[in-house]
C-alpha positions as CSV (number, residue, x, y, z in Angstrom):
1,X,-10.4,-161.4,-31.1
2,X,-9.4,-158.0,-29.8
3,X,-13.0,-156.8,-30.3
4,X,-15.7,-157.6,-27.6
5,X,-19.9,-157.8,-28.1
6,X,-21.5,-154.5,-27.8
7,X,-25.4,-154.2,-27.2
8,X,-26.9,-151.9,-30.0
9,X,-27.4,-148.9,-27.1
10,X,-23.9,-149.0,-26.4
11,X,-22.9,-148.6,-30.2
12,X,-25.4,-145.8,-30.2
13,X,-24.1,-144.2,-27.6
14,X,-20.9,-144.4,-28.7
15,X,-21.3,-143.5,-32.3
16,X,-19.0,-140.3,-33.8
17,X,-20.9,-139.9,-36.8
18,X,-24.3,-139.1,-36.1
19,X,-23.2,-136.4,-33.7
20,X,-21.2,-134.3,-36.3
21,X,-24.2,-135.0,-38.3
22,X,-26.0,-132.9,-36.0
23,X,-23.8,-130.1,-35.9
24,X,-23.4,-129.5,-39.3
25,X,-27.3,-129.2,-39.5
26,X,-27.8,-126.9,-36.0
27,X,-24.2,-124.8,-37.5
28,X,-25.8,-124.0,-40.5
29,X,-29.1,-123.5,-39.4
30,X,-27.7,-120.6,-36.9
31,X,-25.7,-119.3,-39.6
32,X,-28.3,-119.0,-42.1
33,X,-31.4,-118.4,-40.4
34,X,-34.8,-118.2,-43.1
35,X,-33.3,-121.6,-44.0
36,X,-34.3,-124.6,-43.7
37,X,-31.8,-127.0,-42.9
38,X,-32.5,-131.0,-42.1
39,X,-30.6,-134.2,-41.5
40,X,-30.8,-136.6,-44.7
41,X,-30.0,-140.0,-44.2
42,X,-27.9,-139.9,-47.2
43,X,-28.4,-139.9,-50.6
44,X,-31.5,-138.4,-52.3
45,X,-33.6,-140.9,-54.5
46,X,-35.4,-139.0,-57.7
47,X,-38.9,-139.9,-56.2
48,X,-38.1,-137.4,-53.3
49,X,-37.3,-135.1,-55.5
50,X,-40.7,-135.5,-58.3
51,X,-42.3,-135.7,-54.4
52,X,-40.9,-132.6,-52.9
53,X,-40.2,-134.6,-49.4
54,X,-36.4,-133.6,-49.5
55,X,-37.1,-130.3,-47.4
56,X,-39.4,-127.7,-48.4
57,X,-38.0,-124.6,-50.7
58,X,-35.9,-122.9,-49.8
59,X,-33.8,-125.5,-47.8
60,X,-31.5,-127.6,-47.7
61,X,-30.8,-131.2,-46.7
62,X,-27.9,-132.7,-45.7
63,X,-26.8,-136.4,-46.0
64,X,-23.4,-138.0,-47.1
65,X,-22.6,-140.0,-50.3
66,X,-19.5,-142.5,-48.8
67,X,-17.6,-142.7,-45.6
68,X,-14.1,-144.0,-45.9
69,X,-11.9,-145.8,-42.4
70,X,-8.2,-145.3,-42.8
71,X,-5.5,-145.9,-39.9
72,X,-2.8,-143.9,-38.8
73,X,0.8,-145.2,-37.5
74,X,0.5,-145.3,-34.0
75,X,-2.9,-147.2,-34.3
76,X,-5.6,-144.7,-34.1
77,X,-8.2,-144.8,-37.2
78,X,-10.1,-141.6,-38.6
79,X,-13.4,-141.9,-40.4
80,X,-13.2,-139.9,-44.1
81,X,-17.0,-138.8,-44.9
82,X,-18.1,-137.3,-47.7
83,X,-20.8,-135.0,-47.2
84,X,-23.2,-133.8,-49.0
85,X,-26.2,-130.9,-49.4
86,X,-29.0,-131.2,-51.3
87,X,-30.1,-127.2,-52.3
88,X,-34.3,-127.1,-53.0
89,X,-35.3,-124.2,-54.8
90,X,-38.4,-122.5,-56.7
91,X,-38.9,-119.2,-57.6
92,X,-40.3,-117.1,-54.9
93,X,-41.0,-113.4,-53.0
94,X,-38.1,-112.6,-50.7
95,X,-38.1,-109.1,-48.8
96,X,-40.8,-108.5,-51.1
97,X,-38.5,-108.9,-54.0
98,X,-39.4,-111.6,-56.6
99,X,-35.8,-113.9,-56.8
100,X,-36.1,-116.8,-59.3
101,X,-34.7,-120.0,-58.7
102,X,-31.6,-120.0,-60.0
103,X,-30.8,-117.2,-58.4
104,X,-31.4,-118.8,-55.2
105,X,-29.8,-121.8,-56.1
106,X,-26.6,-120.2,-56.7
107,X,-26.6,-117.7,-53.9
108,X,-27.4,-120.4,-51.4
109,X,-24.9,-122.7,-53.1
110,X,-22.1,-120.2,-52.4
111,X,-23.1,-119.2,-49.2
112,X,-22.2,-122.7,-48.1
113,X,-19.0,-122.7,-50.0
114,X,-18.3,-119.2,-47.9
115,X,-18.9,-121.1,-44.7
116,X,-16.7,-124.2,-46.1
117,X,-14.3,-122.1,-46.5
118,X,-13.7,-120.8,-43.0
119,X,-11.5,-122.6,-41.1
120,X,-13.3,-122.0,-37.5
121,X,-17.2,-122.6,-38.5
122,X,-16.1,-125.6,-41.0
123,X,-15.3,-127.3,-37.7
124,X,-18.6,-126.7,-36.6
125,X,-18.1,-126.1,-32.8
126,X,-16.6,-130.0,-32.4
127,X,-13.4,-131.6,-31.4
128,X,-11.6,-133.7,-33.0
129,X,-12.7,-132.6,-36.5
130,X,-10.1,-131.9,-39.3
131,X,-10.8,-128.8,-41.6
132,X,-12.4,-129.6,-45.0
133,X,-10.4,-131.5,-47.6
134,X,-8.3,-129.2,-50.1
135,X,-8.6,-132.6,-52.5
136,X,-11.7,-133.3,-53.5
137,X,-12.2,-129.1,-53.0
138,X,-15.9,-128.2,-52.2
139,X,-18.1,-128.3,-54.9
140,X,-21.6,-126.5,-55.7
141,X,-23.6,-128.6,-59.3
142,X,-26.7,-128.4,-60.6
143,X,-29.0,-131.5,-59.6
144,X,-32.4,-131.4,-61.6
145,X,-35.0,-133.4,-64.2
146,X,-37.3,-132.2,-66.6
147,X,-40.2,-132.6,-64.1
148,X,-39.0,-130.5,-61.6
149,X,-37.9,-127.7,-64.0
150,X,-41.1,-127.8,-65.2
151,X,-43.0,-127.4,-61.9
152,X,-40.4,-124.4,-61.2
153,X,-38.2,-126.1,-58.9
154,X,-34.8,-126.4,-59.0
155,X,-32.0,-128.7,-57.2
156,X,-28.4,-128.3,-56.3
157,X,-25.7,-130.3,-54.6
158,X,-22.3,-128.8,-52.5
159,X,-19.9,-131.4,-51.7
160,X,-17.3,-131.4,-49.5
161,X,-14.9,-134.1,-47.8
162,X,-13.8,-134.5,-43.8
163,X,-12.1,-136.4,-41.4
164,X,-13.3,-137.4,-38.0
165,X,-10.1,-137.9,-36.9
166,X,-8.1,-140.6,-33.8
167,X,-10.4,-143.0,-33.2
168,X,-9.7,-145.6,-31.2
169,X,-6.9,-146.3,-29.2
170,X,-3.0,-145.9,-29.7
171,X,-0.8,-148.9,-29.8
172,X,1.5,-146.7,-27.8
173,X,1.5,-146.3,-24.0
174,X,0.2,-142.9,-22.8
175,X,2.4,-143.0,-19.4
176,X,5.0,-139.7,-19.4
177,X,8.2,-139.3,-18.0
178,X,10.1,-136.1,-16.3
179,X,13.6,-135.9,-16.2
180,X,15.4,-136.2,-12.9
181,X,17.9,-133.5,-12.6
182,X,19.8,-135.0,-9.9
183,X,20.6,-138.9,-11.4
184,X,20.1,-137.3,-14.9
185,X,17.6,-140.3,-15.7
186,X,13.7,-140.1,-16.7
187,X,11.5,-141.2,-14.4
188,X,7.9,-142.8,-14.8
189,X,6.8,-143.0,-11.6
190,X,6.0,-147.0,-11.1
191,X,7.3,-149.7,-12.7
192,X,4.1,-150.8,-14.2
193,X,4.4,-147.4,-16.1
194,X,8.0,-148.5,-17.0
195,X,6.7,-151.9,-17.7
196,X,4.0,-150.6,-20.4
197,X,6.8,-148.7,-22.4
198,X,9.3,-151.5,-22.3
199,X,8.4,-152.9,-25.7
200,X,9.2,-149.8,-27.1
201,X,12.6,-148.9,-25.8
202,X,15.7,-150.3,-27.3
203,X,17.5,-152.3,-24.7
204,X,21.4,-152.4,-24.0
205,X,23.0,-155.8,-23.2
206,X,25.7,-155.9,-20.5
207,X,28.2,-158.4,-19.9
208,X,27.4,-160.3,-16.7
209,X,30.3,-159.0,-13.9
């Protein structure tokens, strides 16, 4: 069993997702400021939204629908999550101008798509975070009942998919050699470096002399 017992603080501590979590919620906060925007655990249930405990209008919630593991050649695994923002609207007195609903549905909808869009702020200050997916593309839909309609709110969604990408650790040694100019060889510096990459050099058999 290549995987040892981890206490639950150490898992914690060493968790990827919660952190990017974060800092789609603090990015989009700065970049929208008026806006409310909180950390879902995941998907809404209709009794949050007859409840009005999502976030409070205008705002918007953010949770994920599915997370995905795949693995790369040399070892390394990525996480695939896809995310997802729950817009909460009603009708209401902006800069003293009456906007209804769907009008800030759609305007906050595609303000997110804008910032989707951008290849910089989509990685939302973090390493090791691929851009957003081309496939699924990021998608704004209408999310509402008859209750809510009737009590002059409105809901939206924006989807989007991304990679937290190498996780883990490569199959492949991480030791690097430098070329000796003067016997023309590559040298590693020890021979427990040479050692590690052994495996995956192709070897040359001689003829005993």
């Amino acid at each position: 069993m290549t995987i040892q017992p981890k206490p639950l603080a150490e898992i914690l501590d060493n968790d990827v997702v919660a952190p990017v979590h974060a800092a789609i919620v603090s990015s989009l906060q700065t970049l929208n400021p008026g806006l409310k925007i909180i950390r879902h655990p995941g998907k809404v249930d209709v009794s949050e939204l007859v409840s009005k405990t999502v976030v409070k209008a205008p705002g918007v919630g953010i949770g994920f629908s599915k997370m995905r593991e795949g693995r790369r050649a040399e070892g390394v695994f990525f996480v695939s999550v896809d995310w997802i923002a729950y817009i909460v609207v009603q009708s209401a007195a902006i800069a003293g101008k009456r906007r209804e609903k769907e009008d800030l549905g759609l305007a906050i909808g595609a303000r997110l798509l804008t910032i989707l869009a951008d290849e910089t702020a989509s990685l939302w200050g973090l390493q090791g975070i691929l851009p957003v997916e081309e496939a699924p593309a990021p998608e704004l839909r209408p999310l509402f009942t008859v209750v809510e309609q009737a009590e002059g709110m409105a809901y939206y969604t924006v989807t989007w998919t991304q990679v937290i990408a190498d996780l883990g650790a490569s199959v492949f040694p991480a030791v690097a050699g430098h070329y000796n100019e003067t016997t023309g060889a590559i040298d590693f510096g020890s021979e427990e470096a040479l050692d590690s990459i052994a495996p995956w050099i192709p070897a040359r058999e001689e003829d005993d002399a």
